[in-house]
mmCIF file of the N, C-alpha and C atoms, coordinates in Angstrom:
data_MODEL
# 
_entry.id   MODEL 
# 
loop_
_atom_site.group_PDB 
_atom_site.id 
_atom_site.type_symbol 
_atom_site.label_atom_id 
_atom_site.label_alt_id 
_atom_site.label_comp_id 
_atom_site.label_asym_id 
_atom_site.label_entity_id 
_atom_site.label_seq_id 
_atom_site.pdbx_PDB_ins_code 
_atom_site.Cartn_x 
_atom_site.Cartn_y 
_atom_site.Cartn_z 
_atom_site.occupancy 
_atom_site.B_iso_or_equiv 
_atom_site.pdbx_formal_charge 
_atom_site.auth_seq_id 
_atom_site.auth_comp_id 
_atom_site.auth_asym_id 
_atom_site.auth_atom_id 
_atom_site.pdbx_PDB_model_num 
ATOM 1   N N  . UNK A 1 1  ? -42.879 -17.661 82.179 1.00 0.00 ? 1  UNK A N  1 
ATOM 2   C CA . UNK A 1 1  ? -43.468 -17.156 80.954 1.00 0.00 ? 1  UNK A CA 1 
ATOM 3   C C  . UNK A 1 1  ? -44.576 -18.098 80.502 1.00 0.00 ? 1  UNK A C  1 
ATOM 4   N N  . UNK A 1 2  ? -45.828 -17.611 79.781 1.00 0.00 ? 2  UNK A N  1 
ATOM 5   C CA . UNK A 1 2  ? -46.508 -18.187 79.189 1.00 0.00 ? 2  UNK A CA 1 
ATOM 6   C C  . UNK A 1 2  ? -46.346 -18.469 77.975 1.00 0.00 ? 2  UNK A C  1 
ATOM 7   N N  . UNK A 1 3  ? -47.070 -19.022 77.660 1.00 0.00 ? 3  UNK A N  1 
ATOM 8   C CA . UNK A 1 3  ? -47.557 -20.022 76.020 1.00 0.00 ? 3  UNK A CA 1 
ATOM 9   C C  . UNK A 1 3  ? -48.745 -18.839 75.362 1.00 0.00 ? 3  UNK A C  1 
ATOM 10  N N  . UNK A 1 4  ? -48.562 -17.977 74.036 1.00 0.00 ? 4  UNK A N  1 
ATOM 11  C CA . UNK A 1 4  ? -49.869 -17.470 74.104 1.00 0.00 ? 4  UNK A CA 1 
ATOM 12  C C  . UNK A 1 4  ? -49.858 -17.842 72.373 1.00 0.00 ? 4  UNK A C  1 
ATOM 13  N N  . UNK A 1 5  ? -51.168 -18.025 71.886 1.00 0.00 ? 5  UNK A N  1 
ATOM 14  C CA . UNK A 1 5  ? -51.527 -18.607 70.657 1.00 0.00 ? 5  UNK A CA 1 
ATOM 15  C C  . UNK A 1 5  ? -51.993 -16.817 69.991 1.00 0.00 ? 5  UNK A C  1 
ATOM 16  N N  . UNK A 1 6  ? -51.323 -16.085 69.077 1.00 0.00 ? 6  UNK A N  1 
ATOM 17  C CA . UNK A 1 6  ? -51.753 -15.131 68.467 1.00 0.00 ? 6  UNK A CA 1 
ATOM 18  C C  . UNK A 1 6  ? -52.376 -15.164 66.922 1.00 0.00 ? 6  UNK A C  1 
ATOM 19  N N  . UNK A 1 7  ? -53.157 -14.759 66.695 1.00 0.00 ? 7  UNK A N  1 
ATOM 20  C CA . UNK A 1 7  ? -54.124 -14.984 64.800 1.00 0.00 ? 7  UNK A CA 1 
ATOM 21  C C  . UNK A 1 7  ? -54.070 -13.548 64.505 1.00 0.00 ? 7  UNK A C  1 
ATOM 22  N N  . UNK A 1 8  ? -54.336 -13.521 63.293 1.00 0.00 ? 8  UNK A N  1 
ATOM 23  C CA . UNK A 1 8  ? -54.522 -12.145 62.831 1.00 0.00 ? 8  UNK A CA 1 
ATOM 24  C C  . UNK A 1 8  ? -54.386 -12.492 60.977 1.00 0.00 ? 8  UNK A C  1 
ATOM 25  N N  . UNK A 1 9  ? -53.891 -11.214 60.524 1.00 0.00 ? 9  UNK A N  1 
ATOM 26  C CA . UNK A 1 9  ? -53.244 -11.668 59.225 1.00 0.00 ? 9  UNK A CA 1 
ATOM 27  C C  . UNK A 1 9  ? -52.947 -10.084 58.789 1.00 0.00 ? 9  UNK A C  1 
ATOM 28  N N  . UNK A 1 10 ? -52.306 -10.383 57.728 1.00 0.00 ? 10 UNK A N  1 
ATOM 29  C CA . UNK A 1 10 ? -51.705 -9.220  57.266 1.00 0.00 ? 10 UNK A CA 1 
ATOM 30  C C  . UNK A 1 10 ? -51.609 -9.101  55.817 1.00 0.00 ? 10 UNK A C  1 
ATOM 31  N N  . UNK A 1 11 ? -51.493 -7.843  54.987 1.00 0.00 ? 11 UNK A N  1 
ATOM 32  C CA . UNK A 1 11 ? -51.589 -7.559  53.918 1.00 0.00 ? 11 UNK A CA 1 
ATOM 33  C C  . UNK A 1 11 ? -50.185 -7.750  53.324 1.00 0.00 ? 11 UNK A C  1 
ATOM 34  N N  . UNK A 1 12 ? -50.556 -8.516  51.764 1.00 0.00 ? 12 UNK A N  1 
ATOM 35  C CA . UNK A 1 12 ? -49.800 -9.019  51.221 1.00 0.00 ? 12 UNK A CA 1 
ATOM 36  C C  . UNK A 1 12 ? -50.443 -8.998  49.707 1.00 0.00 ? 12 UNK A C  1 
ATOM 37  N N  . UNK A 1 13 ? -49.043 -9.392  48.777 1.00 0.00 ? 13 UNK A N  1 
ATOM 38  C CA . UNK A 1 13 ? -49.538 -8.943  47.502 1.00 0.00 ? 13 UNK A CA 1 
ATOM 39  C C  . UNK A 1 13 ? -50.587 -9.551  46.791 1.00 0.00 ? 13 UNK A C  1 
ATOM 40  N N  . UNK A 1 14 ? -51.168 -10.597 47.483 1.00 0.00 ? 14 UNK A N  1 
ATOM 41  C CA . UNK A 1 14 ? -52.260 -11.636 46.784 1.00 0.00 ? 14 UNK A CA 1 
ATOM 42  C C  . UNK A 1 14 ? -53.593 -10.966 47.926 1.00 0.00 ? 14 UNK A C  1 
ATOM 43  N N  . UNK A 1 15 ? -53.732 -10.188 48.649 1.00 0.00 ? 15 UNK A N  1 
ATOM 44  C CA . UNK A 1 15 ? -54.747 -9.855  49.572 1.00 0.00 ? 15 UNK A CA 1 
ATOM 45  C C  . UNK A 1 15 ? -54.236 -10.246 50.890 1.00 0.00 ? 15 UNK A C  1 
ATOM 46  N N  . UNK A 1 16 ? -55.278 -10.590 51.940 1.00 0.00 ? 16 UNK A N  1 
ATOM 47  C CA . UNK A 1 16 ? -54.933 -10.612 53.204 1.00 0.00 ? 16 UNK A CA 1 
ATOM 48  C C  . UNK A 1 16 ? -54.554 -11.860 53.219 1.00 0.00 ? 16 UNK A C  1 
ATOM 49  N N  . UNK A 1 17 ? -53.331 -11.886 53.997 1.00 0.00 ? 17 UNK A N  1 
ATOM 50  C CA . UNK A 1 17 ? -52.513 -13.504 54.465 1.00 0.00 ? 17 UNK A CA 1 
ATOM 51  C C  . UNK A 1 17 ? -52.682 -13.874 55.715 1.00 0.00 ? 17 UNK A C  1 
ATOM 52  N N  . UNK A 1 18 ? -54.003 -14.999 56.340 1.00 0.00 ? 18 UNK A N  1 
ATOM 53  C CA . UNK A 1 18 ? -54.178 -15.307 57.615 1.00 0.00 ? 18 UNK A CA 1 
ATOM 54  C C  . UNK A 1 18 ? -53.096 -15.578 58.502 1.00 0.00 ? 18 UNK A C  1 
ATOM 55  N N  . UNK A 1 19 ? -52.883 -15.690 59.505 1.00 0.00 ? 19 UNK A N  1 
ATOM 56  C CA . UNK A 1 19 ? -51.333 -16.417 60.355 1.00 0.00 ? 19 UNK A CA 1 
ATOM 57  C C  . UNK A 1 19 ? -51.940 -17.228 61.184 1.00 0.00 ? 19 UNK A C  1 
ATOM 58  N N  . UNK A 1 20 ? -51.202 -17.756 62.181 1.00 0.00 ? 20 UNK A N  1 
ATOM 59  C CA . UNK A 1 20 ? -51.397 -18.003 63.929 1.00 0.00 ? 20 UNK A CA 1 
ATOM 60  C C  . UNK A 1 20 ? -49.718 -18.493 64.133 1.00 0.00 ? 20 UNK A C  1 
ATOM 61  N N  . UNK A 1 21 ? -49.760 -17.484 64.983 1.00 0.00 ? 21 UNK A N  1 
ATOM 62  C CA . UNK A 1 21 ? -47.999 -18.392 65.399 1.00 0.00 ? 21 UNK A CA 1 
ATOM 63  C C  . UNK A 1 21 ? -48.318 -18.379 67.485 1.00 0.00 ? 21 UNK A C  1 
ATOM 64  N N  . UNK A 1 22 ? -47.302 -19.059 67.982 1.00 0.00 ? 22 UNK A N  1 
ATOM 65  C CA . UNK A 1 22 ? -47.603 -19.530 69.211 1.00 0.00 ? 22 UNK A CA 1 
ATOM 66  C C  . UNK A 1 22 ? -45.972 -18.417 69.978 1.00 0.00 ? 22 UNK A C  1 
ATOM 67  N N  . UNK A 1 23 ? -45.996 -17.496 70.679 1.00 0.00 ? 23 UNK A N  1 
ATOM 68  C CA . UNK A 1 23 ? -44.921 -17.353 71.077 1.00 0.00 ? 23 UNK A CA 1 
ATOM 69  C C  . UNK A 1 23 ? -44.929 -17.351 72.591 1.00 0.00 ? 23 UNK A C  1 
ATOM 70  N N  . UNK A 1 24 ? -43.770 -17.195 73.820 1.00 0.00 ? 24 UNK A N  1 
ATOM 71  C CA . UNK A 1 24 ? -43.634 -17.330 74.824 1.00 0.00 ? 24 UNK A CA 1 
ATOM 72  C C  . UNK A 1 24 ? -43.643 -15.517 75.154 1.00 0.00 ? 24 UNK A C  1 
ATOM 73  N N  . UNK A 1 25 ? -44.300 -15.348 76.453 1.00 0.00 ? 25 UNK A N  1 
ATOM 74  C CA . UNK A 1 25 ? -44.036 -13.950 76.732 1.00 0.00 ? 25 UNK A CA 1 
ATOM 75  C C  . UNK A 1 25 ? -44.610 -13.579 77.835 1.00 0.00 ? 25 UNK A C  1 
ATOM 76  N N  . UNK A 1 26 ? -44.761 -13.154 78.910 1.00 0.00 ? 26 UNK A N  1 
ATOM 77  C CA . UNK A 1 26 ? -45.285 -12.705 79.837 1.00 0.00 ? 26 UNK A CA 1 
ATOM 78  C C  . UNK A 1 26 ? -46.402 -12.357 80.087 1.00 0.00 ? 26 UNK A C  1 
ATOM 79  N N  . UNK A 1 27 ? -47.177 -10.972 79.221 1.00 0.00 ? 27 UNK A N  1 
ATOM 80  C CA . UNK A 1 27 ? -48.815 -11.408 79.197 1.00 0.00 ? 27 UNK A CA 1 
ATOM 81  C C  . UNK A 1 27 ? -48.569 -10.757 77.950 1.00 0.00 ? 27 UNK A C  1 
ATOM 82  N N  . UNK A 1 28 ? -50.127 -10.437 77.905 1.00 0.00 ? 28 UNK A N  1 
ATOM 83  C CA . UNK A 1 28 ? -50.890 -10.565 76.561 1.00 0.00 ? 28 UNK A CA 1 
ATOM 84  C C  . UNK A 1 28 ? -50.340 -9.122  75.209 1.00 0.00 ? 28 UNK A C  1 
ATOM 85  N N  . UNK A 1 29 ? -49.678 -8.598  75.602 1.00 0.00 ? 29 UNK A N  1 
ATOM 86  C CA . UNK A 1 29 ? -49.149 -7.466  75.128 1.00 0.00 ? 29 UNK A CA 1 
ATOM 87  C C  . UNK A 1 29 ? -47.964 -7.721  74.848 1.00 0.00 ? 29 UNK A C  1 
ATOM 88  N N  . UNK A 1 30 ? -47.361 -8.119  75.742 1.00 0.00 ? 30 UNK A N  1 
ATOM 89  C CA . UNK A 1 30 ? -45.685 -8.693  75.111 1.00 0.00 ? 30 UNK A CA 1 
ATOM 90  C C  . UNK A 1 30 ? -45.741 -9.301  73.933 1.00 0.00 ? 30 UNK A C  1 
ATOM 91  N N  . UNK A 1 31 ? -47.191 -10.096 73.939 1.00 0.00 ? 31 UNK A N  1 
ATOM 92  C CA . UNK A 1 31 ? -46.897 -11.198 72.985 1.00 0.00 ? 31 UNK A CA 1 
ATOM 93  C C  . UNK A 1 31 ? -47.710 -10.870 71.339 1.00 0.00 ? 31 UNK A C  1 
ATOM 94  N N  . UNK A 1 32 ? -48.145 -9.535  72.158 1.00 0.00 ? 32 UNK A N  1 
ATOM 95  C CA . UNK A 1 32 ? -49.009 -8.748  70.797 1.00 0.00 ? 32 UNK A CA 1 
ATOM 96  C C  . UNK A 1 32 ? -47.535 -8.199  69.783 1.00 0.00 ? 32 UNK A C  1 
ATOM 97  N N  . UNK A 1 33 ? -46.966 -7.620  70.728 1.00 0.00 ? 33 UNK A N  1 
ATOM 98  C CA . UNK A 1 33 ? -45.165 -7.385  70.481 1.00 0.00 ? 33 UNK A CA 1 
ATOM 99  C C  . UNK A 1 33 ? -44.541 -7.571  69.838 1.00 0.00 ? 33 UNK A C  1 
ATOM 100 N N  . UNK A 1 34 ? -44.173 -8.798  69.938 1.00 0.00 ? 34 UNK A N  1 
ATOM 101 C CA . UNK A 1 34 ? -43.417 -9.991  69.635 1.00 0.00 ? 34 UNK A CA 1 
ATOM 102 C C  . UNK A 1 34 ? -43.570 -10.316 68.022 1.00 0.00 ? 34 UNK A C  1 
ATOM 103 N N  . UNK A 1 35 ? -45.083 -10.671 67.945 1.00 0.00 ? 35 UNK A N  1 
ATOM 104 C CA . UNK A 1 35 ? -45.804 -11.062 66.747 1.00 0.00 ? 35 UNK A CA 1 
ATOM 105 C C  . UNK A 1 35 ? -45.511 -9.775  65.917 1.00 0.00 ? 35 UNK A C  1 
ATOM 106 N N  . UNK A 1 36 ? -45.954 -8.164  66.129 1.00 0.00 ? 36 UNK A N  1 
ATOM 107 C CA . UNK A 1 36 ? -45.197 -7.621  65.316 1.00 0.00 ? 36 UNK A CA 1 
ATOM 108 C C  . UNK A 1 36 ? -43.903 -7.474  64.504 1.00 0.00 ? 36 UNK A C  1 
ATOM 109 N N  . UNK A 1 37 ? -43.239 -8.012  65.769 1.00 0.00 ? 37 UNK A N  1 
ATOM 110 C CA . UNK A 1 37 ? -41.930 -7.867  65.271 1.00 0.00 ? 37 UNK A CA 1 
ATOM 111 C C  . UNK A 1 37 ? -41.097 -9.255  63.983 1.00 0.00 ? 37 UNK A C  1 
ATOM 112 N N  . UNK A 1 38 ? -41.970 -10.427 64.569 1.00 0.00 ? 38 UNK A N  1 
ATOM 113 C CA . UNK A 1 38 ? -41.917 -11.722 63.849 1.00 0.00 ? 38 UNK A CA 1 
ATOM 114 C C  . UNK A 1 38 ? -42.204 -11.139 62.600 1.00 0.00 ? 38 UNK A C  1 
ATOM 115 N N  . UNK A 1 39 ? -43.355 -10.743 62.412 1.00 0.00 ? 39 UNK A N  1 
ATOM 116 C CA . UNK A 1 39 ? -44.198 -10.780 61.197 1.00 0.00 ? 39 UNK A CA 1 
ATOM 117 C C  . UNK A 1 39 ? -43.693 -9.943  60.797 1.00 0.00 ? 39 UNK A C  1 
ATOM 118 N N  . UNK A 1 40 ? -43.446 -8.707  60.596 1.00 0.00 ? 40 UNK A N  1 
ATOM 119 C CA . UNK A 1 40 ? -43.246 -7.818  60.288 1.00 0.00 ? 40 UNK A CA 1 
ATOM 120 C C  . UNK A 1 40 ? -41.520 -7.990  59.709 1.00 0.00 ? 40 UNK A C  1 
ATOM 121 N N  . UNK A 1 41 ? -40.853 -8.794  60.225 1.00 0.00 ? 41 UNK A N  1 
ATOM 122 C CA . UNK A 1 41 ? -39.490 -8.977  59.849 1.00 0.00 ? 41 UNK A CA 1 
ATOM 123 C C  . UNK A 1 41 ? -39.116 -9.864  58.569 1.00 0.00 ? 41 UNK A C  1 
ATOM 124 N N  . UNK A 1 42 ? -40.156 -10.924 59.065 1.00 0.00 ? 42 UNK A N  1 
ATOM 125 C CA . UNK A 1 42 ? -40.097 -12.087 57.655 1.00 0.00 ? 42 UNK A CA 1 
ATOM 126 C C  . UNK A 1 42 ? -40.995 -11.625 56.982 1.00 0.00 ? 42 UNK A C  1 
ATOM 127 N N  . UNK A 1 43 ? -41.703 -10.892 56.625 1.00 0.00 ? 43 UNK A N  1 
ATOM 128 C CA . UNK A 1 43 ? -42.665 -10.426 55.386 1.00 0.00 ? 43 UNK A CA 1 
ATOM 129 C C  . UNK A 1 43 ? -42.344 -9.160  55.261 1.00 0.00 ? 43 UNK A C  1 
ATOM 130 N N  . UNK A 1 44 ? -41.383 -8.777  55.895 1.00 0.00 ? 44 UNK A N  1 
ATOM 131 C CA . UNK A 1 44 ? -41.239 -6.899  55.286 1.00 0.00 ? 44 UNK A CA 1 
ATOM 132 C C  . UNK A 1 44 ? -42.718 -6.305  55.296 1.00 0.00 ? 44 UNK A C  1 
ATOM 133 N N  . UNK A 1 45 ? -43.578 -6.563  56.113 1.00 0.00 ? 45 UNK A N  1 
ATOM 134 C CA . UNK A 1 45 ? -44.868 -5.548  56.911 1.00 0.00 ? 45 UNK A CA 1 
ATOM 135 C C  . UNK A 1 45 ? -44.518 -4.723  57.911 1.00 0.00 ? 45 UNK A C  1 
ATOM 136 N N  . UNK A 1 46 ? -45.084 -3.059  57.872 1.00 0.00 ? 46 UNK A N  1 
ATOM 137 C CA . UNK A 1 46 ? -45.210 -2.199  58.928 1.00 0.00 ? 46 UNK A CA 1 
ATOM 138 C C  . UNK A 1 46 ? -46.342 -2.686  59.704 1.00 0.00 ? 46 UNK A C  1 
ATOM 139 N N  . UNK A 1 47 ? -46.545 -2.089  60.911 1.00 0.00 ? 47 UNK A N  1 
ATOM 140 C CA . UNK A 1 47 ? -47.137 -2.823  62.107 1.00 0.00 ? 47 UNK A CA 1 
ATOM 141 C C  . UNK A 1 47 ? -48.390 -2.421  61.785 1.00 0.00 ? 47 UNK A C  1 
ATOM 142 N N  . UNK A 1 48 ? -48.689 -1.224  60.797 1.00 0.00 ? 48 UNK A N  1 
ATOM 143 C CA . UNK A 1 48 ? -50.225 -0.969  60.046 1.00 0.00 ? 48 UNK A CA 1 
ATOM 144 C C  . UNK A 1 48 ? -50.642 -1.929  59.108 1.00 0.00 ? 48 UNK A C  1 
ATOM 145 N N  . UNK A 1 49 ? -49.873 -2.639  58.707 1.00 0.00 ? 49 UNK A N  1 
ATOM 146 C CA . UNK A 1 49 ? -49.916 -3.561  57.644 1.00 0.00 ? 49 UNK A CA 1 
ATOM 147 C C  . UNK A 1 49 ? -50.506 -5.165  58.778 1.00 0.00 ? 49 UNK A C  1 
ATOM 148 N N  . UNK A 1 50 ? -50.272 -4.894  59.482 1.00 0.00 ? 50 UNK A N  1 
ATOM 149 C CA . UNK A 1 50 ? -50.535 -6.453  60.283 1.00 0.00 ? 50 UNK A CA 1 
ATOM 150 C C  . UNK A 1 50 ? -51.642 -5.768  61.232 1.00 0.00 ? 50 UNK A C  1 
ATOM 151 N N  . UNK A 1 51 ? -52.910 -6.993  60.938 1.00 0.00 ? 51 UNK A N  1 
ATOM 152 C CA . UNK A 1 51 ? -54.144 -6.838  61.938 1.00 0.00 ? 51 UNK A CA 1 
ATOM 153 C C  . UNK A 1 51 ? -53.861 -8.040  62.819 1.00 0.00 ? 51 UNK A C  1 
ATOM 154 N N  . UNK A 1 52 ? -54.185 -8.145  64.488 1.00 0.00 ? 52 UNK A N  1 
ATOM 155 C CA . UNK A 1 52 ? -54.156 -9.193  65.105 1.00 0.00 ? 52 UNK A CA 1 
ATOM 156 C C  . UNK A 1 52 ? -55.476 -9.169  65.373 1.00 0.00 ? 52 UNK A C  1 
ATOM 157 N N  . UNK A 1 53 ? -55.739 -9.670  65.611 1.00 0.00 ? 53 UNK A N  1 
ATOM 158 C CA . UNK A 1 53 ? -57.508 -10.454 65.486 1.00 0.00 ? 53 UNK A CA 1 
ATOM 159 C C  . UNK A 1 53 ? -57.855 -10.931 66.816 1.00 0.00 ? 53 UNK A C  1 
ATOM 160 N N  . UNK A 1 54 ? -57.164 -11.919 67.896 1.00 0.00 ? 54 UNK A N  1 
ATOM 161 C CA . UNK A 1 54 ? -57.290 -12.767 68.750 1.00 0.00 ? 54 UNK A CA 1 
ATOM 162 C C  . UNK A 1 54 ? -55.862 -12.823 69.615 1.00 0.00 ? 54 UNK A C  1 
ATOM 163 N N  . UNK A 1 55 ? -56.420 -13.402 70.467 1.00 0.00 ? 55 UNK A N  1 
ATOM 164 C CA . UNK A 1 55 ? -54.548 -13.290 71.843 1.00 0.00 ? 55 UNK A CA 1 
ATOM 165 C C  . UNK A 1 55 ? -55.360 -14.293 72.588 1.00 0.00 ? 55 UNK A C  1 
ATOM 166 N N  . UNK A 1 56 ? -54.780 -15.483 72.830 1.00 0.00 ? 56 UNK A N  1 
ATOM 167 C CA . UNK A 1 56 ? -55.290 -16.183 73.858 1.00 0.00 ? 56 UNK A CA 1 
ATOM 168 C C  . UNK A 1 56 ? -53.833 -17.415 74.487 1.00 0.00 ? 56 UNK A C  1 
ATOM 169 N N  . UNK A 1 57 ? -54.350 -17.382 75.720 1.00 0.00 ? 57 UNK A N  1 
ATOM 170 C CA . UNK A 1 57 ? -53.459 -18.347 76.272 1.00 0.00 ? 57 UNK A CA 1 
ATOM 171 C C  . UNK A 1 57 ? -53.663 -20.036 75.812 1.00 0.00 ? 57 UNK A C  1 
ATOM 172 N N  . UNK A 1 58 ? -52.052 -20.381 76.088 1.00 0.00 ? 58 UNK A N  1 
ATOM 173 C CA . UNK A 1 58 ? -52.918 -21.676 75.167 1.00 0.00 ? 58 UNK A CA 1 
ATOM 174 C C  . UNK A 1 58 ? -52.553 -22.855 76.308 1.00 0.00 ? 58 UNK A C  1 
# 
């Protein structure tokens, strides 16, 4: 598995909330995935609610 560095940010009650979190995943889609599911769990965001911006290996 790789290392992939994901950014984006997502809507929240003060406006848009930047991120970057780092997760492990196979390629670049798993890890688009993943980050939905992160984000989306600890901030109570639907996956329309979260923009990813960038996907890169790190």
């Amino acid at each position: 598995m790789s290392t992939y560095t994901v950014s984006g940010r997502f809507q929240s009650r003060d406006g848009d909330q930047p991120f970057t979190k780092e997760v492990e995943a196979e390629n670049e889609d798993l890890a688009r995935e993943r980050v939905y599911t992160t984000v989306g769990s600890q901030h109570n965001r639907k996956r329309t609610q979260i923009e990813i911006e960038e996907v890169s290996a790190a």
